[in-house]
Every structure is written in C-alpha cells, then in structure tokens.
C-alpha positions, 0 to 999 in steps of 0.5 A: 129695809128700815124707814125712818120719819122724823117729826115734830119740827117746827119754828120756835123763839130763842128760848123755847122747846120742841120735841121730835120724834123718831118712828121707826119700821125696825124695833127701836131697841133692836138697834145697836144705836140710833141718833140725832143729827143736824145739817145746815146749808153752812155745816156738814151733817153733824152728830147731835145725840145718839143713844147705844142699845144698852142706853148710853148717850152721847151730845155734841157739846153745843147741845149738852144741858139743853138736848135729851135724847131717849126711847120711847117702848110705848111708841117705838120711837126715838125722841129729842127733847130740846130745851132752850133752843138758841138760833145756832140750833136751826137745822134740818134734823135726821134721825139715824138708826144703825144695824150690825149685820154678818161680820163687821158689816154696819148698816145705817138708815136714815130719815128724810129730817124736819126742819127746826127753826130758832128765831126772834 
C-alpha cells in the first residue's frame, strides 16, 4: 500500500507562486511515474505535470512556462513549483503515483489534494 499527502496549498494573488509537495510512504524514484493533477467542481480531474522514473516531464499546455514539476532525494518528494499562477489555475491539487506490478498490471495511488486558490 502507497499513502500519499499533498501539501503546500494555499490562496495567492494572480501573479504570485506556491510550492506543493508531494510526501510519499513508497520511494519517490521507485515509481514508474508520478504527477500533478487538478480537479475543479466544472472539469474533470485533469493532468497537470507527471514526471517518468527516468526523469521525463510532461505539462499540460495551460501550465508550460508556468509549472515545474521535479523530485526531491533529500526529502523523498515529488514537488510543483507554480509560478505566475492565473484564477483559471484554482483547483484542488492531486498527487498521483503509479507502480507496474506482474504483467501489464498498473497500479495507481492517489492523494487527498489541497486546494490552491487564485485570486485578486
């Protein structure tokens, strides 16, 4: 079993940055990928960053240039720096982690999120 807690969440002006982290119970780099997502009571859970266990990333459109997703070692976490966060970026943030197990079974694991919230 694999417990992931989001932190860092908070409410920011357009503009500014937050910083959520991602603590994980499993090895951070012993997953074959983790990422952000975002749900909104209007959009479905959505993909916002993942990272792959050899370290390739992917973002959303809505977030590249803005959203760096990464691994902290030190920690054992998985981290989203957001930088110049826009209202549409208001969501309730998942971490997720996903584990490969006999076969082509995959295994995903999922936080309880935290709110980030943009606005004036």
């Amino acid at each position: 079993q694999v417990f992931l807690q989001e932190s860092g969440g908070g409410s920011v002006q357009p503009g500014g940055s937050l910083r959520l982290s991602c603590a994980s119970s499993g090895g951070i780099f012993s997953f074959a990928s983790m990422g952000w997502y975002r749900q909104t009571p209007e959009k479905p859970r959505e993909m916002v960053a993942s990272i792959t266990s050899g370290g390739l990333t992917d973002y959303a459109d809505s977030v590249k240039g803005r959203f760096t997703i990464s691994r902290d070692a030190a920690k054992n976490t998985l981290d989203l720096q957001m930088n110049s966060l826009k209202p549409e970026d208001t969501a309730v943030y998942y971490c997720r982690a996903e584990r490969h197990g006999k076969g082509w079974n995959r295994n995903f694991y999922w936080g309880q999120g935290a709110q980030v919230r943009v606005s004036s």
